[in-house]
N, CA and C of each residue as an Amber inpcrd file, in Angstrom:
protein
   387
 -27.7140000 -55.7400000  36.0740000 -27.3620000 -55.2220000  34.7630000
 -28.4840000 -54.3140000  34.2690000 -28.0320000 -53.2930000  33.5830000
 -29.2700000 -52.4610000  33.1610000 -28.9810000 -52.5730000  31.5990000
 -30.8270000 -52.2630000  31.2720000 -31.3910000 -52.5160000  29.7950000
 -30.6190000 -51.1680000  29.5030000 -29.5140000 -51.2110000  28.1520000
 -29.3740000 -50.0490000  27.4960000 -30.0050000 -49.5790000  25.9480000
 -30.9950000 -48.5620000  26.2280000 -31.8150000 -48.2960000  25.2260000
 -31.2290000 -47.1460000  24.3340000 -31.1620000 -47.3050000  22.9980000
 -30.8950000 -45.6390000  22.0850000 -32.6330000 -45.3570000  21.8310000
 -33.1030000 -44.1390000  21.9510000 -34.1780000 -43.5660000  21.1180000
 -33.6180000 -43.0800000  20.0960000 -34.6360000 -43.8630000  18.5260000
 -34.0690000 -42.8530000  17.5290000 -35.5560000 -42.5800000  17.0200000
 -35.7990000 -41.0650000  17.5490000 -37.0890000 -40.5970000  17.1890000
 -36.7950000 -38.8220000  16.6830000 -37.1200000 -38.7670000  15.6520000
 -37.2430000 -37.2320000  15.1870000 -38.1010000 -36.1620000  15.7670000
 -38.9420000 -35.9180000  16.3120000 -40.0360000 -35.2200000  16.8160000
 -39.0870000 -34.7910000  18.2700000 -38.8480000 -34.4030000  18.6540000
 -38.1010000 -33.8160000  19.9390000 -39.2800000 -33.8230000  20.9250000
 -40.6020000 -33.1630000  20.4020000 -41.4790000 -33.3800000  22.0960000
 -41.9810000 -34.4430000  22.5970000 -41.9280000 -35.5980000  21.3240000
 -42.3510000 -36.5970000  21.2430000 -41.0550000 -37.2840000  22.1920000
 -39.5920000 -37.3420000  21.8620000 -38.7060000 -37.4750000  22.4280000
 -38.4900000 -37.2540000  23.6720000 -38.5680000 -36.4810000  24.1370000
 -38.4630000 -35.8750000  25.6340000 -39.5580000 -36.6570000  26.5880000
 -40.9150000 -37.1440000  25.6030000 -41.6540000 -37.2780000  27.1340000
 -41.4980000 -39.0490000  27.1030000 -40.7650000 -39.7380000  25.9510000
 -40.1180000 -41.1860000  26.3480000 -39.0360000 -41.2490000  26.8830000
 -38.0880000 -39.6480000  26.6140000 -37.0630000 -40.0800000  27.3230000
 -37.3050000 -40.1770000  29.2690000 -38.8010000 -38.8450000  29.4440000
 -38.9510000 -39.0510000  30.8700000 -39.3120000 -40.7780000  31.9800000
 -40.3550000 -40.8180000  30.6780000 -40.7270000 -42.1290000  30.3060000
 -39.8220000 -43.3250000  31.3470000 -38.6890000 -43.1890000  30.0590000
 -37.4890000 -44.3300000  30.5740000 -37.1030000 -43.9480000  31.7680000
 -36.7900000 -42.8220000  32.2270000 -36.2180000 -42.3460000  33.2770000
 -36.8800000 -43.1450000  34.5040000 -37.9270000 -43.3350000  34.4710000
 -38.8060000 -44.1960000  35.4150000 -39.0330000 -45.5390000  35.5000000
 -38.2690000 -46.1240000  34.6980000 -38.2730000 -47.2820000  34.5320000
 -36.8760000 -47.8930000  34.7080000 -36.8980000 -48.3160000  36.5970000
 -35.9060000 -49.2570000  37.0500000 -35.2060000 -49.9660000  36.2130000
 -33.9340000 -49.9370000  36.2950000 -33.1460000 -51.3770000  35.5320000
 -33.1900000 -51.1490000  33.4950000 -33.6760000 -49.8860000  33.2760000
 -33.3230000 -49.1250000  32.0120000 -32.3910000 -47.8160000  31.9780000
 -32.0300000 -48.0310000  30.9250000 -31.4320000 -46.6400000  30.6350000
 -31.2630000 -46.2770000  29.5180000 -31.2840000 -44.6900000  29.2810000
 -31.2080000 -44.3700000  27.5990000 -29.7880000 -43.9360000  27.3700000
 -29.2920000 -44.5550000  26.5420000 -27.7280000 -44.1860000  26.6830000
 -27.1670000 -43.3010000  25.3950000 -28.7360000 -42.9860000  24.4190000
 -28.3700000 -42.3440000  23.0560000 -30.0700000 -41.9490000  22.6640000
 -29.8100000 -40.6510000  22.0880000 -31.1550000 -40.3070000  21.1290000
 -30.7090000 -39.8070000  19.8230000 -31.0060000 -40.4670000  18.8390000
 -30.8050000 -40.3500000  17.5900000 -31.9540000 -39.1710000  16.8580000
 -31.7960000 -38.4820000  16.0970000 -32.6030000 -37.5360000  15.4140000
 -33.1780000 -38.3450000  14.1250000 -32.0660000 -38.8940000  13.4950000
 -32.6820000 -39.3470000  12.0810000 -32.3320000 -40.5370000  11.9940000
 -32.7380000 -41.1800000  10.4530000 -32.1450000 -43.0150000  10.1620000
 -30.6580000 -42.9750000   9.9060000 -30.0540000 -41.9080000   9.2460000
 -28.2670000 -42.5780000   9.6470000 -27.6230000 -42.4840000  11.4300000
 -28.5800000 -41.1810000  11.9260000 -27.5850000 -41.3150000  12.8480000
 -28.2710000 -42.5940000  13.6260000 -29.4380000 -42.8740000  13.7900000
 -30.1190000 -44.5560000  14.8450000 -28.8740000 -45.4660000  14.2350000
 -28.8110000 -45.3960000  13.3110000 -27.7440000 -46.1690000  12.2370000
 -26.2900000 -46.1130000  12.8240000 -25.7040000 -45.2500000  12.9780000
 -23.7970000 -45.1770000  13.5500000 -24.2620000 -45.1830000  15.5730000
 -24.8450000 -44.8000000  16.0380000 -24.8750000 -45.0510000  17.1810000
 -25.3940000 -45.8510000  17.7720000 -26.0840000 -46.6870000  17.1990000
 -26.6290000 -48.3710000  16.8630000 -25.2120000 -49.4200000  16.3360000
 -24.4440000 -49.0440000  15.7870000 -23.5700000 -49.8670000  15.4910000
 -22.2210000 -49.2950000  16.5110000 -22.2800000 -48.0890000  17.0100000
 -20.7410000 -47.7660000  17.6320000 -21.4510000 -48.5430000  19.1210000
 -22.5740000 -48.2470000  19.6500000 -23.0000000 -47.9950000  21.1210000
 -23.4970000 -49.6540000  21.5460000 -24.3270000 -50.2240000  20.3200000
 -24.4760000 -51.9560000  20.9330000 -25.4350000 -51.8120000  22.1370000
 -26.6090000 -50.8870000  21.7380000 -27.8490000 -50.8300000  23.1710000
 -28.1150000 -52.4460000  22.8030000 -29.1720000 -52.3980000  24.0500000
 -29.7740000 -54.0380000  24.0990000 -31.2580000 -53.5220000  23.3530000
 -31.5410000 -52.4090000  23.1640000 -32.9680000 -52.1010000  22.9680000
 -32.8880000 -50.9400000  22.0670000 -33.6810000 -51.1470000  20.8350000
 -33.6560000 -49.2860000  20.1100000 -35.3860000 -49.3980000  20.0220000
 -35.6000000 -48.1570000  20.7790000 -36.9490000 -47.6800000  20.2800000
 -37.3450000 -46.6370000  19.0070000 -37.5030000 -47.3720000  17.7070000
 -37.2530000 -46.8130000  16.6710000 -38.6140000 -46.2100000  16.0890000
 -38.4980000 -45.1320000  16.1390000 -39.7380000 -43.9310000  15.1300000
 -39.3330000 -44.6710000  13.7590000 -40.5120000 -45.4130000  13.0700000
 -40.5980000 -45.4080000  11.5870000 -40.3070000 -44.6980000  10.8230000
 -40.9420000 -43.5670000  10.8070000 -40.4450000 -42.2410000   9.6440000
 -39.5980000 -41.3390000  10.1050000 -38.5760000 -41.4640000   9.8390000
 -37.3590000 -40.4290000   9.6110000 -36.4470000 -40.0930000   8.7340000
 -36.0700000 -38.7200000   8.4400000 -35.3990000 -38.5490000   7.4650000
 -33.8310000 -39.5770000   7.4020000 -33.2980000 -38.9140000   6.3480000
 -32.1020000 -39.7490000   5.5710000 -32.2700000 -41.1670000   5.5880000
 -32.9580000 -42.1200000   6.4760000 -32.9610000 -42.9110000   6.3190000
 -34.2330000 -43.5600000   6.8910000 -35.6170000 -44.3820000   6.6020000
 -36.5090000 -44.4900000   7.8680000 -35.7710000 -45.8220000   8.7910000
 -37.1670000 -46.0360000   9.8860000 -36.4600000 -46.9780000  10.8940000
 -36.4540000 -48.4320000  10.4130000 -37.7110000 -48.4790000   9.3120000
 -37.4750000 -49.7030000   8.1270000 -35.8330000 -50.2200000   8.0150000
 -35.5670000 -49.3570000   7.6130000 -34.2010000 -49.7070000   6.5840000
 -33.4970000 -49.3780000   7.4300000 -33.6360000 -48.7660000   8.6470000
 -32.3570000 -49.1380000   9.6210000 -32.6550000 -50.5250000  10.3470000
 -33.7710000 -51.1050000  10.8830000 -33.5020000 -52.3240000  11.1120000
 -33.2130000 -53.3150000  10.3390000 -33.2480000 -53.0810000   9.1150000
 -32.6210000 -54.3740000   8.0670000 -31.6110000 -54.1650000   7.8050000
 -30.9470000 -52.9870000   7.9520000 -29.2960000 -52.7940000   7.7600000
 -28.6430000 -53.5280000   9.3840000 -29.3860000 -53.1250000  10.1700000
 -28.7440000 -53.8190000  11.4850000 -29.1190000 -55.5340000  11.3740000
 -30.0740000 -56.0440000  10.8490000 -30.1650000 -57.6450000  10.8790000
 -29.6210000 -58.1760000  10.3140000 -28.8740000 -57.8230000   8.9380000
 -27.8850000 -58.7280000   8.4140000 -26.5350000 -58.2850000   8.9270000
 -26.4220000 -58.0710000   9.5730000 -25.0100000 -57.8150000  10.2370000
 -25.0960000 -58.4380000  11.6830000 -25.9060000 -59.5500000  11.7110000
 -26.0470000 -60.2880000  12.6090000 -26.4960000 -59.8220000  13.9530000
 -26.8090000 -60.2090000  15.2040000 -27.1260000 -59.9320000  16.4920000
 -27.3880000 -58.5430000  16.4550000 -28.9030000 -58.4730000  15.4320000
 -28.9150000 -57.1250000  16.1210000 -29.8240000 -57.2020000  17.3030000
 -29.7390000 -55.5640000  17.8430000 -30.2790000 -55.5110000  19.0380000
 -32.0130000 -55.6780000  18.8920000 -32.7960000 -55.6320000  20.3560000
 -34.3800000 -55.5960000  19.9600000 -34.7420000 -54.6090000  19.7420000
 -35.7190000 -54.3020000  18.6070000 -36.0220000 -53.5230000  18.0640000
 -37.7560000 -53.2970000  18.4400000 -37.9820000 -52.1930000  18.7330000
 -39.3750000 -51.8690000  19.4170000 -40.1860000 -50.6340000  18.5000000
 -41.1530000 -50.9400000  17.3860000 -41.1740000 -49.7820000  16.1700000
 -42.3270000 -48.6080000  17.4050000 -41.9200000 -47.3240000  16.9230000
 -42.9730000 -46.8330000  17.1860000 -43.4260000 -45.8280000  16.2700000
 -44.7150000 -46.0070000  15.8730000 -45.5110000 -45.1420000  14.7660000
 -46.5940000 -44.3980000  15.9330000 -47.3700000 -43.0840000  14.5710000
 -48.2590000 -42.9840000  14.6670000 -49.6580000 -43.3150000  13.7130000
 -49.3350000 -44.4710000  13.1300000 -50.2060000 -44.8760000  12.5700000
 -50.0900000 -46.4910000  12.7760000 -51.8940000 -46.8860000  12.9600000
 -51.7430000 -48.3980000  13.6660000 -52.6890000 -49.1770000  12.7390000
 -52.0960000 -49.3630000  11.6140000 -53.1490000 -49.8760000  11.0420000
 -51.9960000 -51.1880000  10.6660000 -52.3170000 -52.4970000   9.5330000
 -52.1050000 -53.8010000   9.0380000 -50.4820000 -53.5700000   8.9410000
 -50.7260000 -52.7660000   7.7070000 -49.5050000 -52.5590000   6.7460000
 -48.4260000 -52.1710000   7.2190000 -48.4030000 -51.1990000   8.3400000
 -47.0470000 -50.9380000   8.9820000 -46.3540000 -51.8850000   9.8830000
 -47.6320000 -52.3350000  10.9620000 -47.2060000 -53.8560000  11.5490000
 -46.6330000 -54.7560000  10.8650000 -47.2230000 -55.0990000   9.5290000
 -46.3280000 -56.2370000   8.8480000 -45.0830000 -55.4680000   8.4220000
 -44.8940000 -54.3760000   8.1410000 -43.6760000 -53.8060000   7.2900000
 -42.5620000 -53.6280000   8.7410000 -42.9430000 -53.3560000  10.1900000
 -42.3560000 -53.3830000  11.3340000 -41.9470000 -55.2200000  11.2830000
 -42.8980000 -56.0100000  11.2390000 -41.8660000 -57.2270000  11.7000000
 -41.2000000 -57.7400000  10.4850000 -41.2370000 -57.6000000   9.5190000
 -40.4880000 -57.8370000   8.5280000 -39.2010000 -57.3180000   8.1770000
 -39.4100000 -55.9270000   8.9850000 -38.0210000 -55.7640000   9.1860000
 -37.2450000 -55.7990000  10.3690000 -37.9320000 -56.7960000  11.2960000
 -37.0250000 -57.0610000  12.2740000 -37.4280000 -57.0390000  13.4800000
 -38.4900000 -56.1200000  13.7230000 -38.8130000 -55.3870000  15.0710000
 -39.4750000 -56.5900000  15.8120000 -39.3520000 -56.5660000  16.9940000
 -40.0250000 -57.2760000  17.8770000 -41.4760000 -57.1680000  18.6690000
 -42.0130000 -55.7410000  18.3250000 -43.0570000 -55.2560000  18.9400000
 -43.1750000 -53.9580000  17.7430000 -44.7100000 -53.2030000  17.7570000
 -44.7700000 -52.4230000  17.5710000 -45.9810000 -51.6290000  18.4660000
 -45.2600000 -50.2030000  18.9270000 -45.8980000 -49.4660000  19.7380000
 -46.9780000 -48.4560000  19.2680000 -48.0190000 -47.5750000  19.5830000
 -48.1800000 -46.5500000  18.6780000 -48.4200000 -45.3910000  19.8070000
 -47.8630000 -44.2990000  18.6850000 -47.1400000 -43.2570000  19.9490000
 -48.2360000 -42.6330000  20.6780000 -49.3820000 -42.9480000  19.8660000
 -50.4420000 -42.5080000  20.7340000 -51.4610000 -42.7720000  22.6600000
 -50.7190000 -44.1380000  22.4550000 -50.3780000 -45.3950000  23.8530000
 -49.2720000 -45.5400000  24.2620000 -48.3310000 -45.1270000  23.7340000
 -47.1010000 -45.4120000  24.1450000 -47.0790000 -45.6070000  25.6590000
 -47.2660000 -45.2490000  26.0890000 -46.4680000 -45.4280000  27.5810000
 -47.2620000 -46.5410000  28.3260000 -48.8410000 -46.6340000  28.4350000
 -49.2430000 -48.4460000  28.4110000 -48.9770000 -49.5700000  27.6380000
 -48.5260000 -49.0220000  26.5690000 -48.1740000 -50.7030000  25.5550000
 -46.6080000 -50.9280000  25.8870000 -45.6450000 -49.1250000  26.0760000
 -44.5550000 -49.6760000  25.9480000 -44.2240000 -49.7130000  27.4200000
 -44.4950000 -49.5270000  28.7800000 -43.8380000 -49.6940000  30.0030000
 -43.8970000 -51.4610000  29.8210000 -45.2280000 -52.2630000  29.8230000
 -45.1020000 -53.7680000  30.0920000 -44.0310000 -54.2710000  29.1230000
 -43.5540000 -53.8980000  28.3970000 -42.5730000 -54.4270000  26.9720000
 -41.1900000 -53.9860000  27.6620000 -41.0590000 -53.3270000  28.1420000
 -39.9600000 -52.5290000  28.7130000 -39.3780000 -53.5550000  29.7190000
 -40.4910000 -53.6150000  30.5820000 -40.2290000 -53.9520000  31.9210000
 -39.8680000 -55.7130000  31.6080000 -41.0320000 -56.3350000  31.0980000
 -40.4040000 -57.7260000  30.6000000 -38.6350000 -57.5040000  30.1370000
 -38.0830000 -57.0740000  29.7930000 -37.5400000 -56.5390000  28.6710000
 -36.1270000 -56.9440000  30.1490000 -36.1600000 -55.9810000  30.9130000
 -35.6620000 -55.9270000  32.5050000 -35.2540000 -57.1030000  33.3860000
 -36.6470000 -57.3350000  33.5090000 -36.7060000 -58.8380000  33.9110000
 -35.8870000 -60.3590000  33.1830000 -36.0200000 -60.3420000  31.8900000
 -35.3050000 -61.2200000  30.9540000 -33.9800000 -60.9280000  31.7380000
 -33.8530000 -59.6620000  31.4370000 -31.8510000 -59.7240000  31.4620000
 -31.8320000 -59.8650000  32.7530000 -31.9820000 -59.6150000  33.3840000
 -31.6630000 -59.7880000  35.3210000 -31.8960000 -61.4860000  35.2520000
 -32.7640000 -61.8180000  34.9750000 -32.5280000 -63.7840000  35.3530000
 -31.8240000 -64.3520000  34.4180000 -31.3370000 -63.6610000  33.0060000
 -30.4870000 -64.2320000  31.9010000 -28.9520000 -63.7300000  32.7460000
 -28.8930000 -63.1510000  33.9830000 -27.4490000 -62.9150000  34.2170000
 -27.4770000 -63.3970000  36.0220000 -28.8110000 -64.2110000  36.1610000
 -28.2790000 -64.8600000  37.5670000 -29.1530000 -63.8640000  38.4730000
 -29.6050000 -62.7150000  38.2560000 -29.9840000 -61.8260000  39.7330000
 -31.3430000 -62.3450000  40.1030000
């Protein structure tokens, strides 16, 4: 079974080099990239990834308030924040609203491949392989 991930990140170059990112990472896939917080928002609720890697600040809506719109509507998916700022306040404001990890885009690709890959592993022995 493969991990299905949406990116909802605004920055497009920033975008492109997680989407290469994923591309390399066995047993994932990106099945959606969102630009802003409504659309992470309707293709988060039409699409049902197992994983959203959510940019904090985005217009119409940030990734705050899209993961608390997705947690009371029960089972939402895991939520993985990624900022560029790594200080107290956003970490607590990331798990408070839901997120399971927070990345910073400046590491991204060492903090988030091991998160990923666990991520892989779970679902392959949660389905027997």
């Amino acid at each position: 079974m493969t991990l299905e991930i949406l990116l909802a990140e605004d920055n497009q170059t920033f975008a492109t080099s997680v989407m290469q990112f994923i591309d390399r990472i066995g047993g994932a896939r990106l099945m959606a990239h969102a630009l802003d917080g409504a659309d992470a928002l309707e293709k988060a609720l039409t699409l049902h990834p197992d994983l959203i890697l959510m940019d904090i600040s985005m217009s119409k809506m940030n990734g705050l308030q899209v993961a608390e719109r997705l947690r009371v509507l029960g089972h939402p998916p895991t939520i993985f924040f990624l900022s560029m700022h790594n200080d107290s306040a956003y970490r607590l404001a990331a798990h408070k609203a839901g997120g399971s990890e927070f990345v910073t885009k400046s590491n991204f690709v060492a903090e988030l491949f091991p998160l990923i890959e666990k991520l892989v592993r779970a679902q392959s022995l949660d389905c027997g392989n």
